[in-house]
N, CA, C and O of each residue as an XYZ file, in Angstrom:
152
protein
N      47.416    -11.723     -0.057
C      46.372    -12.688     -0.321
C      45.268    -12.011     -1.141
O      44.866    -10.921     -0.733
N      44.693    -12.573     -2.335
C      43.881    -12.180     -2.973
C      42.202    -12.099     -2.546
O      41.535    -13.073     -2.198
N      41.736    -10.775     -2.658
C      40.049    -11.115     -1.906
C      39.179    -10.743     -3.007
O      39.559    -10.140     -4.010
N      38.247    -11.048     -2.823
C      37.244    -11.170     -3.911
C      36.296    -10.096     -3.858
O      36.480     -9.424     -2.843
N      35.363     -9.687     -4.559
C      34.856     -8.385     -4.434
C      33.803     -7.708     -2.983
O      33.067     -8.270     -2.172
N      34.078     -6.711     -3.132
C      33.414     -6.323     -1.682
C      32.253     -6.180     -1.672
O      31.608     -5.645     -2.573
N      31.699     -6.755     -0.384
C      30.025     -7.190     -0.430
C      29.203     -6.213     -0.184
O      29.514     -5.089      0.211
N      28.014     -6.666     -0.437
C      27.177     -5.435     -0.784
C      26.295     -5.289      0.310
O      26.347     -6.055      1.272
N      25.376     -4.229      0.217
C      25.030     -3.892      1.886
C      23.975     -3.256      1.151
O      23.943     -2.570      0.129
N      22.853     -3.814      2.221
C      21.135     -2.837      1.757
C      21.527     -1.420      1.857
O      22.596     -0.971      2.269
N      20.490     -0.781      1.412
C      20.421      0.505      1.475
C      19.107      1.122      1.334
O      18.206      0.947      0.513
N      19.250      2.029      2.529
C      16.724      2.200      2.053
C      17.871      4.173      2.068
O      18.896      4.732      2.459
N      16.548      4.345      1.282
C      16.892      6.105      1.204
C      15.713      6.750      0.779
O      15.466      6.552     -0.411
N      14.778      7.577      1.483
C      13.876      8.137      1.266
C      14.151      8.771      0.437
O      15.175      9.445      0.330
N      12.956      8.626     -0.577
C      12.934      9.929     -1.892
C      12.032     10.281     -2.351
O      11.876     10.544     -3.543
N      10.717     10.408     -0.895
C       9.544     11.091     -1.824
C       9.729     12.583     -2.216
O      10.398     13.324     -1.496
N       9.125     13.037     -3.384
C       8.985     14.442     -3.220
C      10.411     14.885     -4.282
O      10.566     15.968     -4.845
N      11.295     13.743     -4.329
C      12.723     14.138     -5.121
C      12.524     12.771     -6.793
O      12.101     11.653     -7.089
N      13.178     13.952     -7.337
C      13.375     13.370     -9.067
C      14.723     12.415     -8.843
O      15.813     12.780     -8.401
N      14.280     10.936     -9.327
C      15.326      9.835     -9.794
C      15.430      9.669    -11.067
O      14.687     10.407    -11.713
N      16.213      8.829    -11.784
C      16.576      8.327    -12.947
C      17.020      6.978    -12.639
O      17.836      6.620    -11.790
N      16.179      6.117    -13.679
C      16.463      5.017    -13.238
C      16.923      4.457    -14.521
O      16.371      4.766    -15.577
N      18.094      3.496    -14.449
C      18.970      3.396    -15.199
C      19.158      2.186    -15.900
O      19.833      1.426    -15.205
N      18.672      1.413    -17.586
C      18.580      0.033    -17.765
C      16.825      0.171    -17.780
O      16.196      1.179    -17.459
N      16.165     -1.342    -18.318
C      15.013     -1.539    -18.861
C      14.418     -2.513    -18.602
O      15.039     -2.978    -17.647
N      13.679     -3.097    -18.798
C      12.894     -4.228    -18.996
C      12.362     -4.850    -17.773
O      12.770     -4.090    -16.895
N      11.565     -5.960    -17.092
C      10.767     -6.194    -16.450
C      11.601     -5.774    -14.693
O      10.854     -5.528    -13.746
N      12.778     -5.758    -14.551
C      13.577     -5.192    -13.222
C      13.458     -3.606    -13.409
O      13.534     -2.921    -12.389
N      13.303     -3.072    -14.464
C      13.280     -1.727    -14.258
C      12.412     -1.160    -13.948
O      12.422     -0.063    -13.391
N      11.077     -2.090    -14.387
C       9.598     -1.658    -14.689
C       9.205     -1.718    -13.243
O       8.380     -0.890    -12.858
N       9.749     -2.701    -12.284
C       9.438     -3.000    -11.060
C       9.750     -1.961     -9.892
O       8.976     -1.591     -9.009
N      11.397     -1.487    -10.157
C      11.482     -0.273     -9.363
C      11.007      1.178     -9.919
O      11.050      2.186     -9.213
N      10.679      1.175    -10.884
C       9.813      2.720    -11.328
C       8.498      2.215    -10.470
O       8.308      2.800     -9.403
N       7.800      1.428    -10.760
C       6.672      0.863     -9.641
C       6.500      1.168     -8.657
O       5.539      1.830     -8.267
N       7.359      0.773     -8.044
C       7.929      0.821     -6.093
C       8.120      2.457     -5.613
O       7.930      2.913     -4.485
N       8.628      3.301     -7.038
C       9.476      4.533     -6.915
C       7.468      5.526     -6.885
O       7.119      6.504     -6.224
N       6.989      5.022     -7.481
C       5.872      5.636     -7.723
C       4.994      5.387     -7.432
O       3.979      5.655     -8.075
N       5.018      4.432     -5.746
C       3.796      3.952     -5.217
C       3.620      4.861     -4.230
O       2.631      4.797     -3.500
């Protein structure tokens, strides 16, 4: 039987103090560099 893609699940992960890269642009990106740097 065919299933459809597998669902997605929150995820919190502390990362003060550690270097991200955040990946893609425009007003969704601008929002988590925001969040990343509050």
């Amino acid at each position: 039987m065919p299933q459809g893609p597998e669902p997605l699940l929150p995820l919190g992960l502390r990362l003060r103090g550690r270097r991200v890269v955040v990946v893609g642009g425009g007003p969704v990106a601008l929002r988590r560099v925001g969040a990343l740097i509050a």
